[in-house]
C-alpha positions in Angstrom: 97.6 107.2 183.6 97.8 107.1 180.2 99.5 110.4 179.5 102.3 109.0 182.2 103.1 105.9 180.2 102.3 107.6 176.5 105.1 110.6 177.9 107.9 107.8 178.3 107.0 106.7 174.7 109.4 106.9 171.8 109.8 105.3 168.4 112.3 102.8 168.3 115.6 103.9 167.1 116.7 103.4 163.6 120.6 102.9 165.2 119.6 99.0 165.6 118.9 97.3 162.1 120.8 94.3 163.2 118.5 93.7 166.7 115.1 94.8 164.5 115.9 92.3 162.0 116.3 89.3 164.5 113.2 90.0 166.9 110.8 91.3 164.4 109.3 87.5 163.5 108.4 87.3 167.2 105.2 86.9 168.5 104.2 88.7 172.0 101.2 88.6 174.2 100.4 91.4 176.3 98.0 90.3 179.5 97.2 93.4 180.9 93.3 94.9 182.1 94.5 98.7 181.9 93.6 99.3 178.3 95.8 102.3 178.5 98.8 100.7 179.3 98.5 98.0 177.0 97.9 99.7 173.9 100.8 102.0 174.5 102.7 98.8 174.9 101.3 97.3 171.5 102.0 100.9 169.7 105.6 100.6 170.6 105.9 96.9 170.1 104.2 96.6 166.9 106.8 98.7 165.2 109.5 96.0 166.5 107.5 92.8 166.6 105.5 90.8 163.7 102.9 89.9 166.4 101.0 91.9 168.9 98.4 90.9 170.8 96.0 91.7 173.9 94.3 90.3 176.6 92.2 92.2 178.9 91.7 89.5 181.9 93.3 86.9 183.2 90.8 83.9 181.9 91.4 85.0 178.1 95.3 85.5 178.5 95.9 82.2 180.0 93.6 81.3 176.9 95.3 82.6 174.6 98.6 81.6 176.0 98.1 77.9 175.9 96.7 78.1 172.7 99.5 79.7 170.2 102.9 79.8 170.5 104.4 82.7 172.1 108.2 84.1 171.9 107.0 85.8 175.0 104.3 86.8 177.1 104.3 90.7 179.2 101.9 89.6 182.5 100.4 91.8 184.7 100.0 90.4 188.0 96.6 91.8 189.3 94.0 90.5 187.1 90.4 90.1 186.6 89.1 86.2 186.4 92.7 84.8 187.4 95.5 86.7 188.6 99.2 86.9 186.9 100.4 84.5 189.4 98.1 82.0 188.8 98.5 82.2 185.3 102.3 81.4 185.7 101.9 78.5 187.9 99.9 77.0 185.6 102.1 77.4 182.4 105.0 76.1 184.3 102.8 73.1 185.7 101.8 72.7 182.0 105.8 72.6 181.3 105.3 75.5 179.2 108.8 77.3 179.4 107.2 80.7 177.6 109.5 83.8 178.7 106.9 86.1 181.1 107.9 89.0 182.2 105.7 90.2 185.2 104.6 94.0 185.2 104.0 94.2 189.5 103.2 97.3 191.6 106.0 99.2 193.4 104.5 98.4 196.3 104.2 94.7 196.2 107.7 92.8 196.7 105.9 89.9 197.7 104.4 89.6 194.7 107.7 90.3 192.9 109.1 87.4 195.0 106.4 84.9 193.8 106.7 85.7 191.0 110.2 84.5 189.9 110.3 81.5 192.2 107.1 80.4 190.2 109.0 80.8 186.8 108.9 84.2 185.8 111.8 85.4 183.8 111.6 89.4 184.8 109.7 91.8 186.4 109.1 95.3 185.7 107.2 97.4 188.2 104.9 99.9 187.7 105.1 103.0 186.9 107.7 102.2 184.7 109.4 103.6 181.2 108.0 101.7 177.8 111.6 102.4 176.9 112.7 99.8 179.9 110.2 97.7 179.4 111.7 97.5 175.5 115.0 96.9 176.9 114.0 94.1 179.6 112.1 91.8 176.3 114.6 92.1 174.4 117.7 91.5 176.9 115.2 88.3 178.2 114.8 87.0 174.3 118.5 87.6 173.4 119.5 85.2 176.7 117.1 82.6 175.2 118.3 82.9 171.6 121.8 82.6 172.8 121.2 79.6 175.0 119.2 77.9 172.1 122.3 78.3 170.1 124.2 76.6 172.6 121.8 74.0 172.6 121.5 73.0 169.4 125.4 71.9 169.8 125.1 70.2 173.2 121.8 68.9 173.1 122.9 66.7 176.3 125.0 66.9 179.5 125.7 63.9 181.7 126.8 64.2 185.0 128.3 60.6 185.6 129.6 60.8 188.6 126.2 62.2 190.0 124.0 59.8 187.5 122.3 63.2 186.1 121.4 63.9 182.6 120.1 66.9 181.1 118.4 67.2 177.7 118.1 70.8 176.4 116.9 70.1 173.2 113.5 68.0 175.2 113.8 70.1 178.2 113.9 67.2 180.3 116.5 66.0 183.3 116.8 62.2 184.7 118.8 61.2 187.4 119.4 57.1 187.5 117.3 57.0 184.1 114.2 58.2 186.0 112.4 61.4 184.6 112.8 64.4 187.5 110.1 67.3 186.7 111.8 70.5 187.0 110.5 74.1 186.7 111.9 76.7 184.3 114.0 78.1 186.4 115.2 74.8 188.5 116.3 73.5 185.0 118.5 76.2 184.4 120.1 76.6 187.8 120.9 72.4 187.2 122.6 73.5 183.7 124.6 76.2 184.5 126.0 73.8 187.4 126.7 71.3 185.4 128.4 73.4 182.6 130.8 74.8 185.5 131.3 71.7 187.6 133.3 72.2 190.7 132.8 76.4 190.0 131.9 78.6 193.4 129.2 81.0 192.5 127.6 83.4 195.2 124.4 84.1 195.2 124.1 87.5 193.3 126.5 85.5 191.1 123.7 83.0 190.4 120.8 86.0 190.6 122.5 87.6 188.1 123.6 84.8 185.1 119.7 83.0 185.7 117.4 86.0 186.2 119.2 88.5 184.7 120.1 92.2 185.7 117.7 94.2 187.7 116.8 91.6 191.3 119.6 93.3 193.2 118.1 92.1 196.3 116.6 88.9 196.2 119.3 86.4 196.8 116.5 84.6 199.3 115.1 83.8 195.9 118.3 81.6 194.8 118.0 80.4 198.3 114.3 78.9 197.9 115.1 77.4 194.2 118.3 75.6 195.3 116.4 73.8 198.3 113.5 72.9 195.9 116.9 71.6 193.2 117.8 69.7 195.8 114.5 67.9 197.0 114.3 66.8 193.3 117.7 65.3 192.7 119.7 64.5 196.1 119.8 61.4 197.6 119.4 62.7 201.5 118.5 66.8 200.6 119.2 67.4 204.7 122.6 66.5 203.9 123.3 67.3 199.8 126.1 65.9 197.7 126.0 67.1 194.7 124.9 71.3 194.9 127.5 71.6 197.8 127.0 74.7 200.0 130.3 76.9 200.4 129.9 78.9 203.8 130.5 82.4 203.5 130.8 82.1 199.9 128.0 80.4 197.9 127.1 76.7 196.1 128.8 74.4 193.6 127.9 71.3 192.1 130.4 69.0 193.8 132.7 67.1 191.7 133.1 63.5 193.1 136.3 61.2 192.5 
């Protein structure tokens, strides 16, 4: 196993000074029990990151995760002492909005599924290329730098017509002034409808702008999270007024007179 991940190893390109001198403050935490896989992961990461570090079970990566601060965490799902799902539930139940990337078996698109609709930002299956995996952080930490730009203008939108407001800077969503506990990925489905009120955006549409590229496939997922949306912040969710389903065509947050 190790000579298949080591042969898709390559030093990182000197043809990105600009992406090198962003990222390399970061701090990443690798939760993996191959010891193989890992280190090949730290050698390639270490010469693009400032921090590195490794977990070999699931009891000291969830650990380790709730006790620094992390610009991102690489997860394996099967794990001794607590699996990579279990770990993620419980970050996202702590409201700890860490970007984790999943590393799943091929095999396994159940576990895939869970996954992202407990708050997983990306998956990567194995066996994969260290050179994807490279590609998948970064594209997942350039999403979040961009959107903490944005929020550091618009630290608040208010739906008025729906009674909704949405923090960014506190991560935090109220509807009638009372304090509505979204997950990760529930939060940023309710933001990208309210920046784009009265917008139709299909399902791969949505996939695609809050998971990223690479879930061609799982549309059933943006199914799942928009029900759960709608528990939280419709009056009567059997009959929603505010995410608006448009038959044969997707959802929109619905812009009321």
């Amino acid at each position: 196993m190790q000579q298949h991940y080591a042969s898709t190893y390559h030093a990182p390109s000197n043809q990105e000074p600009s992406n090198l001198q962003t990222l390399e403050t970061k701090k990443i935490l690798i939760i993996e029990d191959d010891s193989d896989i890992a280190e090949v992961i730290k050698l390639h990461f270490d010469d693009i990151y400032e921090t590195v570090k490794i977990a070999n079970n699931g009891l000291e990566g969830h650990k380790l995760a709730t006790a620094e601060h992390w610009d991102m965490i690489i997860l394996d799902i099967r794990l001794p002492g607590k699996d990579g799902l279990e770990i993620c539930r419980n970050l996202r139940a702590e409201e700890n909005y860490v970007p984790i990337l999943m590393l799943t078996s091929k095999s396994s698109e159940l576990d895939r599924v869970l996954g992202l609709e407990m708050g997983a930002d990306d998956y990567v299956t194995k066996p994969f290329s260290i050179i994807e995996l490279a590609a998948r952080t970064k594209a997942i930490l350039r999403r979040l730098a961009k959107s903490n730009k944005t929020n550091t203008v618009t630290e608040k939108i208010r739906a008025n017509t729906h009674n909704i407001e949405l923090d960014t800077r506190l991560h935090k969503v109220f509807k009638n002034n009372q304090e509505i506990d979204l997950t990760s990925k529930e939060f940023d489905l309710l933001y990208y409808f309210l920046q784009n009120p009265g917008s139709v955006f299909s399902r791969s549409q949505l996939l695609n702008e809050i998971w990223g590229y690479g879930h061609e496939g799982y549309e059933h997922t943006v199914n799942s999270h928009i029900n759960r949306l709608r528990a939280k912040i419709e009056d009567n969710p059997t009959k929603p007024n505010i995410i608006t389903t448009v038959w044969g065509v997707g959802y929109k947050l619905n812009e009321l007179n």
